[in-house]
C-alpha positions in Angstrom: -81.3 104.4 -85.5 -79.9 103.6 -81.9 -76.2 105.5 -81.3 -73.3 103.1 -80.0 -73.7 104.8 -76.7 -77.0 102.9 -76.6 -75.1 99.7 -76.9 -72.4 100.3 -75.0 -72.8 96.9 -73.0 -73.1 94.9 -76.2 -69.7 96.8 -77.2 -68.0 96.0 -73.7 -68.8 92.4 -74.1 -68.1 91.3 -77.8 -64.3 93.6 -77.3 -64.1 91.5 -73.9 -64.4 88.6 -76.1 -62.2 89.6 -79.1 -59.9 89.8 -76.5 -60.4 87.0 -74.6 -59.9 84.8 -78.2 -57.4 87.0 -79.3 -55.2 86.1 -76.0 -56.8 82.0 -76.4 -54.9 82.4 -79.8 -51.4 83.2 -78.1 -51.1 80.2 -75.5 -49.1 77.4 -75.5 -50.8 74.5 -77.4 -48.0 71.9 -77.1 -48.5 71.1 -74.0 -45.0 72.9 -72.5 -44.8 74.3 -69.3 -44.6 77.6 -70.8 -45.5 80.6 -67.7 -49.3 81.4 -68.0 -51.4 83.5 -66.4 -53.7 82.2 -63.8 -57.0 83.0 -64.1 -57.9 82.5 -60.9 -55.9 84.9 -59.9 -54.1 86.9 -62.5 -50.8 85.9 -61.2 -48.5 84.6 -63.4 -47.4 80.5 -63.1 -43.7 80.3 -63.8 -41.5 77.7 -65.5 -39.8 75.3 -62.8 -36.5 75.3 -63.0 -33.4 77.0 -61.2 -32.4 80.7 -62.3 -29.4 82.7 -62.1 -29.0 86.6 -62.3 -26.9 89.5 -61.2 -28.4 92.1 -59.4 -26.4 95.7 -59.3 -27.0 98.2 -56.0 -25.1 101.3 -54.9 -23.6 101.1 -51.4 -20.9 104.0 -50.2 -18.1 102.2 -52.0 -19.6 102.5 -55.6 -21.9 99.6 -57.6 -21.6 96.4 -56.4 -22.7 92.9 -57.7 -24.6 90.0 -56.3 -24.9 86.7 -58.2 -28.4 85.2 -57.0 -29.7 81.2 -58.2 -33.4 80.3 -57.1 -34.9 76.7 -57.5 -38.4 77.3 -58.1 -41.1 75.0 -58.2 -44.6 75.9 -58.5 -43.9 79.2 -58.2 -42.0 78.6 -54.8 -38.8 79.4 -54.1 -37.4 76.0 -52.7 -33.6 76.8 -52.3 -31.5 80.1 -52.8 -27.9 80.8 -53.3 -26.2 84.3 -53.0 -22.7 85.0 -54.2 -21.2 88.1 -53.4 -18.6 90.2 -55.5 -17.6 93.1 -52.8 -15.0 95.4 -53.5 -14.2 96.1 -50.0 -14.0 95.0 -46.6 -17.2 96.2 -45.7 -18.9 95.7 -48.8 -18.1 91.8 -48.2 -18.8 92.0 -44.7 -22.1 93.4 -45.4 -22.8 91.2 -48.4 -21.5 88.1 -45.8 -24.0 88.2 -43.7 -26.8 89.1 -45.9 -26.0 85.6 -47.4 -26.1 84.1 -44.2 -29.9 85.7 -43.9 -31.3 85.4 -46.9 -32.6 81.5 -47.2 -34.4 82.3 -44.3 -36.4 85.0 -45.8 -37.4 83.7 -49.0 -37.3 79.6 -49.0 -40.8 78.2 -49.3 -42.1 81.7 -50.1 -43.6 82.7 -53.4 -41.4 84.2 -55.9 -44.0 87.2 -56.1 -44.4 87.9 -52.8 -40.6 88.6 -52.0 -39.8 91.6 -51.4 -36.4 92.0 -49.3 -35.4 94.6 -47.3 -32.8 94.2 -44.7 -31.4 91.0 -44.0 -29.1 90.4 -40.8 -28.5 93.7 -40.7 -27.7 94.3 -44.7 -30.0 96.7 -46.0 -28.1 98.0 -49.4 -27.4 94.3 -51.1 -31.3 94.0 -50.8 -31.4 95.9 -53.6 -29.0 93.8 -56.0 -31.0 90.8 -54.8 -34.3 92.4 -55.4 -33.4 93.4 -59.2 -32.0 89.7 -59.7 -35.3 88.5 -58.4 -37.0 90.9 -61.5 -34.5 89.5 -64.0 -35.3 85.8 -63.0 -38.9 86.2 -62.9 -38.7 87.4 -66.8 -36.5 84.5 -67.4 -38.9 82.4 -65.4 -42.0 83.6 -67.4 -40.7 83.2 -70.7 
């Protein structure tokens, strides 16, 4: 009697299937414009819509908050508001002209492909932006 590691192959291909109706089983059948999963790609389509998250980042002065809104639309980022909550003089400074940069960096991009660093010179509010990007995209894909 052949062993399973003789039929490896068959195995691979009827679990890749089980899966593959097992996931078939879990989409949206009601026509919504629930976030799926590309094929194509593997990237994930999200909802359009406009978001709105607060991102946390540690700068010299202690935590500090920015309040981001996105307008996405097939997956693009077509408009971008940041509001800042500094503490201090430099923290608004700082958080200032990061929101002067930032539409400038990520309108007309991809939601997955941003990844902010430094904007106009602001290289620690990056971070609160960055983690209210996450937070939208989860609220985006659900």
């Amino acid at each position: 009697m052949p062993s399973l590691h003789h039929h490896r192959g068959t195995v691979a291909v009827f679990a890749g299937l089980s899966l593959a109706g097992a996931l078939a089983g879990c989409s949206a059948t009601d026509g919504s414009n629930a976030a799926e999963i590309d094929p194509s790609s593997g990237d994930i389509a999200y909802t359009d819509g406009t978001y709105t998250e607060s991102g946390n980042y540690q700068s010299p002065n202690g935590t500090e908050t920015v309040d981001v809104t996105v307008v996405l639309a097939d997956d693009i980022v077509t408009a971008v508001v940041v509001v800042g909550h500094g503490e201090s003089h430099d923290s608004q400074r700082y958080q200032g002209e990061f929101i002067r940069g930032i539409a400038a960096e990520v309108v007309g991009k991809d939601i997955d492909s941003l990844a902010v660093s430094k904007v106009a010179g602001s290289s620690l509010t990056s971070g609160g932006f960055n983690a209210a990007i996450d937070a939208i995209k989860a609220d985006a894909a659900s």
